[in-house]
N, CA, C and O atoms as a Maestro MAE file, in Angstrom:
{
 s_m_m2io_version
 :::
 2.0.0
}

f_m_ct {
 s_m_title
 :::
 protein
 m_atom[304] {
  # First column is atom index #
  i_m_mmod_type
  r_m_x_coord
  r_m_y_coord
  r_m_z_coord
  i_m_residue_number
  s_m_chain_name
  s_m_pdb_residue_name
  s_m_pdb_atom_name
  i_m_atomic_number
  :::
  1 25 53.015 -49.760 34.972 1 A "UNK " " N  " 7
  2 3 54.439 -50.028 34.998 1 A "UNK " " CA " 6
  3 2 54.624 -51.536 34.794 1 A "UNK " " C  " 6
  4 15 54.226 -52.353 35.624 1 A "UNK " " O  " 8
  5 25 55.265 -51.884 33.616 2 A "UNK " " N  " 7
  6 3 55.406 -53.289 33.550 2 A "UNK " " CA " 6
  7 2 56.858 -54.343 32.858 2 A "UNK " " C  " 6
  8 15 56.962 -55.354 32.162 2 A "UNK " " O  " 8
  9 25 57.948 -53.208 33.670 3 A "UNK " " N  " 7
  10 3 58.777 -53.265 33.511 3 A "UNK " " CA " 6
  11 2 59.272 -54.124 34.573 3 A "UNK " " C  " 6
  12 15 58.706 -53.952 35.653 3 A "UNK " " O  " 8
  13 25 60.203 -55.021 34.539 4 A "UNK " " N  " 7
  14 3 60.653 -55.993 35.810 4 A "UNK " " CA " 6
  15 2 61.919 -54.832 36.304 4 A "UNK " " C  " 6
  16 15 62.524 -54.018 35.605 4 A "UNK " " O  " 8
  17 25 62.043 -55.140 37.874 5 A "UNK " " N  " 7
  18 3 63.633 -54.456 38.313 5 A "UNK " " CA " 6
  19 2 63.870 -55.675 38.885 5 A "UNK " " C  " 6
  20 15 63.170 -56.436 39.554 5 A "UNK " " O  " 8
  21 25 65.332 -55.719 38.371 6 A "UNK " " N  " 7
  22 3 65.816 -56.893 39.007 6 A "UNK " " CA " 6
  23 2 67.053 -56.178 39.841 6 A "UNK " " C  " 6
  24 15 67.646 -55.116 39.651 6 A "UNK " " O  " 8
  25 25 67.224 -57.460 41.092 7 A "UNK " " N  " 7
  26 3 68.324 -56.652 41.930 7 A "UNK " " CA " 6
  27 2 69.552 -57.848 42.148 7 A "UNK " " C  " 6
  28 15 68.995 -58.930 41.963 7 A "UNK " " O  " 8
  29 25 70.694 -58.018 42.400 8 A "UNK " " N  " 7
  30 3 71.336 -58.617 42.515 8 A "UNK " " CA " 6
  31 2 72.116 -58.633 44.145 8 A "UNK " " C  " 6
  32 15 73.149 -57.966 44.205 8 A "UNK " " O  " 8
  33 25 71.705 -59.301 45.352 9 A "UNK " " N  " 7
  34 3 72.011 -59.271 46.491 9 A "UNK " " CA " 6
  35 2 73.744 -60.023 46.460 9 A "UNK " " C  " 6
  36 15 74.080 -60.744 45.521 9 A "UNK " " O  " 8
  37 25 74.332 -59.826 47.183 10 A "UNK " " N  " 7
  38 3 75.169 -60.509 47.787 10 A "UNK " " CA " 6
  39 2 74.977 -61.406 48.806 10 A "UNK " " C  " 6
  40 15 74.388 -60.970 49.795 10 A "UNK " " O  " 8
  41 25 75.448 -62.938 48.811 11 A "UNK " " N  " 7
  42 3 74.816 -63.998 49.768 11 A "UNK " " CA " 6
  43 2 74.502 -63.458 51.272 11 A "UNK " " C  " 6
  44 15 73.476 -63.758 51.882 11 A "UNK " " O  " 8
  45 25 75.647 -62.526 51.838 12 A "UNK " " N  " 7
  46 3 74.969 -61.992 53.381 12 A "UNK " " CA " 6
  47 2 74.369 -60.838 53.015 12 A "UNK " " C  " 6
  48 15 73.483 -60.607 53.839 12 A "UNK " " O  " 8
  49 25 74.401 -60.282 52.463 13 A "UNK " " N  " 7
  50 3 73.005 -58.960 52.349 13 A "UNK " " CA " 6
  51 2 71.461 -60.037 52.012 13 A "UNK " " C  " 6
  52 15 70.388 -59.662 52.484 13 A "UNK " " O  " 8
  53 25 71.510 -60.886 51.466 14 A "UNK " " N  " 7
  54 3 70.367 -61.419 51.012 14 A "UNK " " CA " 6
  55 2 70.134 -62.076 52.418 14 A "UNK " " C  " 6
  56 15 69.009 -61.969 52.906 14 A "UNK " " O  " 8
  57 25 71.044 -62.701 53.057 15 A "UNK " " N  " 7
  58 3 70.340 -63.345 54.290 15 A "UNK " " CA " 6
  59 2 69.841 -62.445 55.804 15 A "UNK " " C  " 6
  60 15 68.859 -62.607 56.528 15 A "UNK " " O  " 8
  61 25 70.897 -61.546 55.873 16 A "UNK " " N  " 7
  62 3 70.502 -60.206 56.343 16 A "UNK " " CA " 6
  63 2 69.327 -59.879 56.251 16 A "UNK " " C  " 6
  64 15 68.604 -59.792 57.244 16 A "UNK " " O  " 8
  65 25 68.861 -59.603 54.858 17 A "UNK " " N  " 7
  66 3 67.218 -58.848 54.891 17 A "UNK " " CA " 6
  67 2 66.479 -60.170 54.973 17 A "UNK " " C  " 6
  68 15 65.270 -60.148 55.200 17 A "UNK " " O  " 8
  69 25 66.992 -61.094 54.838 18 A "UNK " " N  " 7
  70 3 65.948 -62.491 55.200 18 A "UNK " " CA " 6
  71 2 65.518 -62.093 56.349 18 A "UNK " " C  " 6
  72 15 64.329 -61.888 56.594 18 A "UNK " " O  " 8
  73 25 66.568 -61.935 57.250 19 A "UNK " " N  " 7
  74 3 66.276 -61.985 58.641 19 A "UNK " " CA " 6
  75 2 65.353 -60.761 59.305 19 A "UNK " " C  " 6
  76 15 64.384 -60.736 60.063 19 A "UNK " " O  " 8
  77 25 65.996 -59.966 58.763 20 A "UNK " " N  " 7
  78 3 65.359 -58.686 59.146 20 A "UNK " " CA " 6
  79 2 63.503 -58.514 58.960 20 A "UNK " " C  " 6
  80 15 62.664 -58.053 59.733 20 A "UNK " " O  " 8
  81 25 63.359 -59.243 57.285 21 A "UNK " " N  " 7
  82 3 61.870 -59.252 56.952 21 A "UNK " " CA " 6
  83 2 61.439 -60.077 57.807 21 A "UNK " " C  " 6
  84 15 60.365 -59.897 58.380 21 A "UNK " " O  " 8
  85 25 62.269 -61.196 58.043 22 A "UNK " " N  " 7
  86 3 61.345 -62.304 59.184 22 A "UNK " " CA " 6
  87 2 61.037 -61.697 60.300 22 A "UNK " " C  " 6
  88 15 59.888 -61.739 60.740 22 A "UNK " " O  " 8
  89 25 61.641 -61.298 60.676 23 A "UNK " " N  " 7
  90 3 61.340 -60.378 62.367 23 A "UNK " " CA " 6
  91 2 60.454 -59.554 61.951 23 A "UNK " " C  " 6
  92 15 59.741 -59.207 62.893 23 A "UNK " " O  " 8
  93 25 60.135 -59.028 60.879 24 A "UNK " " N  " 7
  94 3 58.889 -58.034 60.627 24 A "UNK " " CA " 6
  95 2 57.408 -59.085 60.920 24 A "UNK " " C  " 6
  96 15 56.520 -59.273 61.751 24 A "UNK " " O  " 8
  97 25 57.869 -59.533 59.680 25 A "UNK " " N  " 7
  98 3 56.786 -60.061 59.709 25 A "UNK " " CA " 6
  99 2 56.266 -61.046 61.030 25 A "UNK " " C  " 6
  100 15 55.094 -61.420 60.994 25 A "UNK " " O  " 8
  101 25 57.175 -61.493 62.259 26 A "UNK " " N  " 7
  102 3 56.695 -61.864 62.929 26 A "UNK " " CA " 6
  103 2 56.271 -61.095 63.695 26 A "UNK " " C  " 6
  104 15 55.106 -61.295 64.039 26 A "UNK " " O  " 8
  105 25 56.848 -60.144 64.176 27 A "UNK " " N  " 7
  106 3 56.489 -59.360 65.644 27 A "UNK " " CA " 6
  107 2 55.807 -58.016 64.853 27 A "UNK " " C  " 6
  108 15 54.975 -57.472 65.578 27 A "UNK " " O  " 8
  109 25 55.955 -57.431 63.677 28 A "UNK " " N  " 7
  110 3 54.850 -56.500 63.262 28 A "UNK " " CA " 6
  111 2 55.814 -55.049 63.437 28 A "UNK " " C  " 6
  112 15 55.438 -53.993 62.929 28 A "UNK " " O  " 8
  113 25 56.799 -55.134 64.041 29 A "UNK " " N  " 7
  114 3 58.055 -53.532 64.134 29 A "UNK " " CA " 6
  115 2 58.940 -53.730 63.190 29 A "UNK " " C  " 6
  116 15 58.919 -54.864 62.712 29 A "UNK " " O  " 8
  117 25 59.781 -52.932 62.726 30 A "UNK " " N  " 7
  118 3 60.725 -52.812 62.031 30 A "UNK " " CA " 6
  119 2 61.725 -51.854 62.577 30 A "UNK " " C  " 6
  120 15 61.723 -50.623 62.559 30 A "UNK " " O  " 8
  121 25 62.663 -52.786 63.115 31 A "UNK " " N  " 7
  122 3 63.563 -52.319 64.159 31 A "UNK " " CA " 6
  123 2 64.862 -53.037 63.703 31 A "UNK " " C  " 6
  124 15 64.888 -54.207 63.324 31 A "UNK " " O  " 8
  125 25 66.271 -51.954 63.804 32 A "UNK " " N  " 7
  126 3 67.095 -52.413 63.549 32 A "UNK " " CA " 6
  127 2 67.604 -53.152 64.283 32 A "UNK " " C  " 6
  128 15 66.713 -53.137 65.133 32 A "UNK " " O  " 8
  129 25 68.722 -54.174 64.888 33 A "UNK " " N  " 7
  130 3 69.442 -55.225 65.858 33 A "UNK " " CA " 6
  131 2 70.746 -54.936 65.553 33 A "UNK " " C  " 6
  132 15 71.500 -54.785 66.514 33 A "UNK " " O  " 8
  133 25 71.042 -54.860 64.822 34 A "UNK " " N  " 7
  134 3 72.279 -54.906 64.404 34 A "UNK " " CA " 6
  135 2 72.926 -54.080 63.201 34 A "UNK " " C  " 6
  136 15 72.255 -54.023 62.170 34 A "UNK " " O  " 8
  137 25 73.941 -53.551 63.223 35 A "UNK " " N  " 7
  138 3 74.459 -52.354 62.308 35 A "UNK " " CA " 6
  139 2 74.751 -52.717 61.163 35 A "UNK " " C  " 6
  140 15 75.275 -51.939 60.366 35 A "UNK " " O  " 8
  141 25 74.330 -54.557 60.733 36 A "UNK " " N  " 7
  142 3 74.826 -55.205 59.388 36 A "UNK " " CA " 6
  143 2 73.710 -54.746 58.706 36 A "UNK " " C  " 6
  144 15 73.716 -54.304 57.557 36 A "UNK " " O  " 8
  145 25 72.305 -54.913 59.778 37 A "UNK " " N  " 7
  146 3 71.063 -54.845 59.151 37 A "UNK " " CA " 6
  147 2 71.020 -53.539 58.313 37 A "UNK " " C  " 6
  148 15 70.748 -53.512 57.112 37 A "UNK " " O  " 8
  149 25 71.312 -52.481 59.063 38 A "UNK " " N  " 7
  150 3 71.458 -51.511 58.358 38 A "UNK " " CA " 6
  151 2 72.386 -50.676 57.481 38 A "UNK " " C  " 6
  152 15 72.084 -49.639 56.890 38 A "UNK " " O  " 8
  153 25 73.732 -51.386 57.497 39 A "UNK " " N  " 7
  154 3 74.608 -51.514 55.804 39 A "UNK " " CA " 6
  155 2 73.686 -52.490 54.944 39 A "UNK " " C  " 6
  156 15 73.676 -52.052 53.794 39 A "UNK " " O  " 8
  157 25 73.069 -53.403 55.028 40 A "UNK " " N  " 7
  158 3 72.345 -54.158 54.034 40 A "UNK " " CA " 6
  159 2 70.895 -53.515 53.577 40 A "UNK " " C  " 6
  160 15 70.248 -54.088 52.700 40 A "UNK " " O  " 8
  161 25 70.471 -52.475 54.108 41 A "UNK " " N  " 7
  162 3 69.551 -51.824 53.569 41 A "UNK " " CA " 6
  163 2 69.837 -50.515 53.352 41 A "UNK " " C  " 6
  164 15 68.914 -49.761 53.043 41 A "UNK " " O  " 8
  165 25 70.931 -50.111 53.454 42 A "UNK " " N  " 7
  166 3 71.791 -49.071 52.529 42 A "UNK " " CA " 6
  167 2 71.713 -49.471 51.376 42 A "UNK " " C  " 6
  168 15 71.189 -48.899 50.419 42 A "UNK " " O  " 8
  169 25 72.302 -50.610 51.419 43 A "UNK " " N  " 7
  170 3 73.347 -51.282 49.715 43 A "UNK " " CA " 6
  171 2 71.717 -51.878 49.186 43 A "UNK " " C  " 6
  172 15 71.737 -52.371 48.058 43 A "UNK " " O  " 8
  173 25 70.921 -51.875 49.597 44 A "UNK " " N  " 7
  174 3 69.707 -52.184 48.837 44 A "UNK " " CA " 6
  175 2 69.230 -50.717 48.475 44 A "UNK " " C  " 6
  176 15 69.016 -50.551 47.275 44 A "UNK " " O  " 8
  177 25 69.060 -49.809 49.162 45 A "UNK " " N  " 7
  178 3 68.756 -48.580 48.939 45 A "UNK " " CA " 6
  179 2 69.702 -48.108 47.616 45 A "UNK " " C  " 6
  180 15 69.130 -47.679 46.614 45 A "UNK " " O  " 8
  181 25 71.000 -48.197 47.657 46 A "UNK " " N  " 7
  182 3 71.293 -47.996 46.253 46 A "UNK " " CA " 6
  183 2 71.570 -48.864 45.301 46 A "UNK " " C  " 6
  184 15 72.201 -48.472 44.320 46 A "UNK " " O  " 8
  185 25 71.152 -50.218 45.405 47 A "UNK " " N  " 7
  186 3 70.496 -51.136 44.127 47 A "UNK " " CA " 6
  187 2 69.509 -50.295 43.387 47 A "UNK " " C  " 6
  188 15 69.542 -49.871 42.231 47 A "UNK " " O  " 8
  189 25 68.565 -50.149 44.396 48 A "UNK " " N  " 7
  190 3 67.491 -49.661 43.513 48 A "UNK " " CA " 6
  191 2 67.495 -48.151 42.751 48 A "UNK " " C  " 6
  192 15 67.023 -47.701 41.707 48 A "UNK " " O  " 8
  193 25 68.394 -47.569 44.003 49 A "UNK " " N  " 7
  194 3 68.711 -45.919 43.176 49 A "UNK " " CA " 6
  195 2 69.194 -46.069 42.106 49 A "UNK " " C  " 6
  196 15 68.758 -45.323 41.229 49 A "UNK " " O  " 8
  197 25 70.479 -47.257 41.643 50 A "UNK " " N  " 7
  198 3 70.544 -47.088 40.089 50 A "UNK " " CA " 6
  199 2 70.125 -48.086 39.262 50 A "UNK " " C  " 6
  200 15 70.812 -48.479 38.320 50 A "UNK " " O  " 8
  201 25 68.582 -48.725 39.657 51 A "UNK " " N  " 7
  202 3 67.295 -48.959 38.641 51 A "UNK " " CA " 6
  203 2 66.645 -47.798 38.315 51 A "UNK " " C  " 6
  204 15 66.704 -47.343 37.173 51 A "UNK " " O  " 8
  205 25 65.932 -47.185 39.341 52 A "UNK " " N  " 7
  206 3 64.579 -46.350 39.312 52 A "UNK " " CA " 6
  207 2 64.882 -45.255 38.469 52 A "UNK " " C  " 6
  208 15 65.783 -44.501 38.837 52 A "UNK " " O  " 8
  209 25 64.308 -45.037 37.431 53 A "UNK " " N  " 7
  210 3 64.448 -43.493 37.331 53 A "UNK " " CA " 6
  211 2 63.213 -42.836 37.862 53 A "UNK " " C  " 6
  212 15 63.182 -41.609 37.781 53 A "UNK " " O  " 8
  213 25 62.272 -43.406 38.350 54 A "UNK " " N  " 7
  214 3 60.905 -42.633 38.672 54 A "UNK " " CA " 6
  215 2 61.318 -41.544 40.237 54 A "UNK " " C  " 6
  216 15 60.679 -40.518 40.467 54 A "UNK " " O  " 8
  217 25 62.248 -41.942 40.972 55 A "UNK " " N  " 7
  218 3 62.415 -40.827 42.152 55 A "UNK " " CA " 6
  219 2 62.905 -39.305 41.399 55 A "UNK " " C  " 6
  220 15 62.853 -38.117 41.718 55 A "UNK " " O  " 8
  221 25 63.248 -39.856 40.583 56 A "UNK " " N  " 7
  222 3 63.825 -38.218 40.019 56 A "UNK " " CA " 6
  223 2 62.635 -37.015 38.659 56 A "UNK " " C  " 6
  224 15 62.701 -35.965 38.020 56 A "UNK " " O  " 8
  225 25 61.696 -38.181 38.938 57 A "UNK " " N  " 7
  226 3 61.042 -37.427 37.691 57 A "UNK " " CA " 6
  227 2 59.942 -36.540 38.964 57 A "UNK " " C  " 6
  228 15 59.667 -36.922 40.101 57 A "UNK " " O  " 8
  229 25 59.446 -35.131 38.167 58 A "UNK " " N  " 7
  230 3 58.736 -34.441 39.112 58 A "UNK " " CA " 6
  231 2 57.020 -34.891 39.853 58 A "UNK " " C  " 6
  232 15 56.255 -34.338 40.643 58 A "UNK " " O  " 8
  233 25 57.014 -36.415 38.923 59 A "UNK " " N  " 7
  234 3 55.754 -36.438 39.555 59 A "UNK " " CA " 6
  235 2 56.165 -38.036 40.335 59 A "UNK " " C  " 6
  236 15 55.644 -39.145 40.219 59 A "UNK " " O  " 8
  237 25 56.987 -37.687 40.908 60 A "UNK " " N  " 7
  238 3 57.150 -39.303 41.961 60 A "UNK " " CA " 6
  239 2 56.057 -38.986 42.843 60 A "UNK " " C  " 6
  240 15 55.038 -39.584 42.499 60 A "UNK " " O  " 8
  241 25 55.919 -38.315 43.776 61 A "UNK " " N  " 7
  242 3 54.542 -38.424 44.746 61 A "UNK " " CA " 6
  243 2 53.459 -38.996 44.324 61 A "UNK " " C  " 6
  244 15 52.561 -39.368 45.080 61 A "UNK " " O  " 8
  245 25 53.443 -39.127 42.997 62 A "UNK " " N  " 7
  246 3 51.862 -39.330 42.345 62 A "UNK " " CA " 6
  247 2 52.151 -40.421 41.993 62 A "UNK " " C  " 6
  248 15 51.217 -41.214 42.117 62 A "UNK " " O  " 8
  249 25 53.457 -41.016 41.419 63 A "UNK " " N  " 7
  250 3 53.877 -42.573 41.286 63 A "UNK " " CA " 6
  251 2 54.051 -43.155 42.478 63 A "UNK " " C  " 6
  252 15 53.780 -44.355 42.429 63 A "UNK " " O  " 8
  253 25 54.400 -42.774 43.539 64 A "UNK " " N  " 7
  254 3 53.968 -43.762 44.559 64 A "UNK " " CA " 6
  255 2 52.576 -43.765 45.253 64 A "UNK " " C  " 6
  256 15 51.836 -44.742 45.370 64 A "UNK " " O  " 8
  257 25 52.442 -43.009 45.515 65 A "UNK " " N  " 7
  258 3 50.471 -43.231 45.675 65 A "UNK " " CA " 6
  259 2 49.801 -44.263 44.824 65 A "UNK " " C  " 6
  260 15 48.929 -45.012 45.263 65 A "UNK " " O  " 8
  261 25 50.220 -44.277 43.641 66 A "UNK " " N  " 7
  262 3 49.574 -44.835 42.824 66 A "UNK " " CA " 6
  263 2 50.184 -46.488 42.693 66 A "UNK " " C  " 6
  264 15 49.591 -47.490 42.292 66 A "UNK " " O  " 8
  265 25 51.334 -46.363 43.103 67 A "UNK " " N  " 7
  266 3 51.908 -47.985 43.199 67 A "UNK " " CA " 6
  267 2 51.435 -47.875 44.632 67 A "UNK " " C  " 6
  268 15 50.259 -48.205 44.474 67 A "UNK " " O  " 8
  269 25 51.526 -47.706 45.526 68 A "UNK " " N  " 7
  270 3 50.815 -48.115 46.701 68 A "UNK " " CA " 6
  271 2 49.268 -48.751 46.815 68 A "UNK " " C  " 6
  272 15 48.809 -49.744 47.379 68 A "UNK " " O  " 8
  273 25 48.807 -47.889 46.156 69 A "UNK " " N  " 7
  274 3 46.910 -48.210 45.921 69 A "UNK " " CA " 6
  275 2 47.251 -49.512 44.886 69 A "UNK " " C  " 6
  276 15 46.388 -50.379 45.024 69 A "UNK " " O  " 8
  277 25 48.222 -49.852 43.945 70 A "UNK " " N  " 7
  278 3 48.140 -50.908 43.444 70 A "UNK " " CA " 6
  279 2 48.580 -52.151 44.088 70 A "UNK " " C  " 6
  280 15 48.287 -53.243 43.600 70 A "UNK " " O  " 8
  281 25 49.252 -52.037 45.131 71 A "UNK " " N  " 7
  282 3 50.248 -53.474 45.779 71 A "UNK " " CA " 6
  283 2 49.167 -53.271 46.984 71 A "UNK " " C  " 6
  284 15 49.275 -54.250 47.722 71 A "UNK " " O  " 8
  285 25 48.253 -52.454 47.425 72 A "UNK " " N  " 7
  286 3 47.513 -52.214 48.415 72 A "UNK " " CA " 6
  287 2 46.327 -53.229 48.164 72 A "UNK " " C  " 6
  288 15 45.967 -54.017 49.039 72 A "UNK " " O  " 8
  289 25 45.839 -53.172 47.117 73 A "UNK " " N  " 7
  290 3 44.572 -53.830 45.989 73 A "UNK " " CA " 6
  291 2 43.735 -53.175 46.164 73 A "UNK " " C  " 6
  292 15 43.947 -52.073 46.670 73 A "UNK " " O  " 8
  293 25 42.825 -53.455 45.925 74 A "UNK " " N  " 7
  294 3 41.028 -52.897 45.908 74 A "UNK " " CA " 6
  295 2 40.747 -53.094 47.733 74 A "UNK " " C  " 6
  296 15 40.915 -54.152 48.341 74 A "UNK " " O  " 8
  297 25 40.251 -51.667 48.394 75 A "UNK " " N  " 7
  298 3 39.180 -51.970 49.786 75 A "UNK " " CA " 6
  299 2 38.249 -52.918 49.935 75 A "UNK " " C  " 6
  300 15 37.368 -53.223 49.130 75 A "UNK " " O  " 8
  301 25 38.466 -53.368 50.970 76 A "UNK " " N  " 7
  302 3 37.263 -54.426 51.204 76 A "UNK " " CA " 6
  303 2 36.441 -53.874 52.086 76 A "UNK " " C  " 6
  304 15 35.428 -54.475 52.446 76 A "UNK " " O  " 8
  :::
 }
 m_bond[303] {
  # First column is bond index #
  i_m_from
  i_m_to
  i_m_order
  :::
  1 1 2 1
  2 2 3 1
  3 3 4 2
  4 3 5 1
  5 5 6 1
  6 6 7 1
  7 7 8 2
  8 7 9 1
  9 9 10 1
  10 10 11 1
  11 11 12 2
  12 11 13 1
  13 13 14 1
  14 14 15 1
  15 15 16 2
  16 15 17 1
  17 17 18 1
  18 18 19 1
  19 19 20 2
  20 19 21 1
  21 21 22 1
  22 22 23 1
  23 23 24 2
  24 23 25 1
  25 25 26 1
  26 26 27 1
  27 27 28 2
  28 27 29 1
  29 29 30 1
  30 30 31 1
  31 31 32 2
  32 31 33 1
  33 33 34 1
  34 34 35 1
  35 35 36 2
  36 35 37 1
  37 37 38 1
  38 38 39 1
  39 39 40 2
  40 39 41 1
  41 41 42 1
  42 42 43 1
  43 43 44 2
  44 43 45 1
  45 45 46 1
  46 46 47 1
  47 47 48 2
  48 47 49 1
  49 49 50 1
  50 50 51 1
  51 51 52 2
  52 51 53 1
  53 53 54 1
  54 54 55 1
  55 55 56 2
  56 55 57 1
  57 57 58 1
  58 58 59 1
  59 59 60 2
  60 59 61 1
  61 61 62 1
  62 62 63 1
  63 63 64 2
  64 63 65 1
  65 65 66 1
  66 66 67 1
  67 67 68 2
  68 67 69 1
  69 69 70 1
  70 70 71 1
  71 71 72 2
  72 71 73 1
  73 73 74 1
  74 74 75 1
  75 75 76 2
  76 75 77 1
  77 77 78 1
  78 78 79 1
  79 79 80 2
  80 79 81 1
  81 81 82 1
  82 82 83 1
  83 83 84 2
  84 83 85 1
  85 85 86 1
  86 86 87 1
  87 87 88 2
  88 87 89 1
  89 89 90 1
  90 90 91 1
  91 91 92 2
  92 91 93 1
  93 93 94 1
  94 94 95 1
  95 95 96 2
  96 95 97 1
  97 97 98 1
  98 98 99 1
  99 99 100 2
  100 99 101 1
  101 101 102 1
  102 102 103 1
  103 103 104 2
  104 103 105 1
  105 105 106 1
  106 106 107 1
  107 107 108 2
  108 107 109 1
  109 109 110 1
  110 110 111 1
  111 111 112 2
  112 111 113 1
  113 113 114 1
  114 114 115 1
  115 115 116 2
  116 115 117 1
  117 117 118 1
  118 118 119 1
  119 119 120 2
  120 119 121 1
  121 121 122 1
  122 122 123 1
  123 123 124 2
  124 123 125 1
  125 125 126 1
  126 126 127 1
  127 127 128 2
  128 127 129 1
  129 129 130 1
  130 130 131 1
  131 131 132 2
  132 131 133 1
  133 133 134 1
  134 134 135 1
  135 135 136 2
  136 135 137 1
  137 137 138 1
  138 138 139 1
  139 139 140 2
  140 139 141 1
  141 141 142 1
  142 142 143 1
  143 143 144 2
  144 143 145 1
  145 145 146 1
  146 146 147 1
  147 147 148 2
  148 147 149 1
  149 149 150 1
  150 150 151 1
  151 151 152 2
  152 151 153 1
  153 153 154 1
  154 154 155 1
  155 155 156 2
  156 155 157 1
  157 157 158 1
  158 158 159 1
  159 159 160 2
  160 159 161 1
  161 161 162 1
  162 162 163 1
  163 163 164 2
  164 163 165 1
  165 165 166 1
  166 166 167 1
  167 167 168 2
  168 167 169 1
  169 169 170 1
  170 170 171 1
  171 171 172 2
  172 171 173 1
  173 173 174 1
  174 174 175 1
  175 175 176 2
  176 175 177 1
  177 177 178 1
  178 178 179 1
  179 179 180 2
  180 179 181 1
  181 181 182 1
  182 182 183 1
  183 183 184 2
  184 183 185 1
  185 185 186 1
  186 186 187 1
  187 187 188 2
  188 187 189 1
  189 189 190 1
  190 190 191 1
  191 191 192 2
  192 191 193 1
  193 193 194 1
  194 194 195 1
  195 195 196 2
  196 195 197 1
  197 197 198 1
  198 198 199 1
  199 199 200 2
  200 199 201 1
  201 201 202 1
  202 202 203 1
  203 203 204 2
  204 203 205 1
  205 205 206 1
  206 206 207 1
  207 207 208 2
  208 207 209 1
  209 209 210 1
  210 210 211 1
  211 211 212 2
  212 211 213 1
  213 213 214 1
  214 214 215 1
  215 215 216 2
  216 215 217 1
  217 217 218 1
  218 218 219 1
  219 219 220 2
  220 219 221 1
  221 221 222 1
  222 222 223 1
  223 223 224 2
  224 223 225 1
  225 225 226 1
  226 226 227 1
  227 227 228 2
  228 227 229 1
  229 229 230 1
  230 230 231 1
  231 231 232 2
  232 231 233 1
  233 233 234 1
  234 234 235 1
  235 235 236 2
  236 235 237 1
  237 237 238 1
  238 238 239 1
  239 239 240 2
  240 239 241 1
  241 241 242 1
  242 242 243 1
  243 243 244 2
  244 243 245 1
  245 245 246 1
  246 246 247 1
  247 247 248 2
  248 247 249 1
  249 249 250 1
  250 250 251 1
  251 251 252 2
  252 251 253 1
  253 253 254 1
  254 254 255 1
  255 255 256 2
  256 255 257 1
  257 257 258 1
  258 258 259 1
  259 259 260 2
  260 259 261 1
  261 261 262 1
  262 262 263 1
  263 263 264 2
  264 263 265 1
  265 265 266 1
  266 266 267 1
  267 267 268 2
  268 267 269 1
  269 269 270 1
  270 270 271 1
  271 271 272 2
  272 271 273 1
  273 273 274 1
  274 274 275 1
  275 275 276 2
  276 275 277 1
  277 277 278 1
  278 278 279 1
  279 279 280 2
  280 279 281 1
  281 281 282 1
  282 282 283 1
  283 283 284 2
  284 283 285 1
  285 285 286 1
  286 286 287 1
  287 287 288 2
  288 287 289 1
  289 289 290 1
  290 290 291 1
  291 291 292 2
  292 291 293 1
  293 293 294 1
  294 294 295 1
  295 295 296 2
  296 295 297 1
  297 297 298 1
  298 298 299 1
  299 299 300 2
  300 299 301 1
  301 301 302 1
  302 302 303 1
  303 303 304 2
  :::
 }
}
């Protein structure tokens, strides 16, 4: 797949998931706080629904496995 998706945030949805990824990545949960957090990963959820066409084709299970094992890399 070597197609770019590009997404276009709105300034508080973009700082929203700033925040939200930061708290991931610090404490390791992914937990909502607040009910913005989760309108802003709605409205990201359908950014991408009208990029992707791969959720609708019959072999998505096998396209994400397979993008997973790729953003995953090689076992060490």
């Amino acid at each position: 797949m070597s197609k770019l998706v590009r997404l276009e945030l709105e300034p508080d949805e973009a700082l929203v998931l700033f925040e939200f990824l930061s708290r991931y990545s610090d404490e390791q949960v992914l937990a909502i706080e607040d009910k913005a957090e989760q309108v802003a990963l709605w409205n990201l959820l359908c950014l991408l629904e009208k990029q992707l066409v791969e959720p609708f084709l019959p072999e998505y299970s096998r396209l994400v496995r397979d993008a997973r094992d790729r953003l995953r890399g090689p076992a060490e």
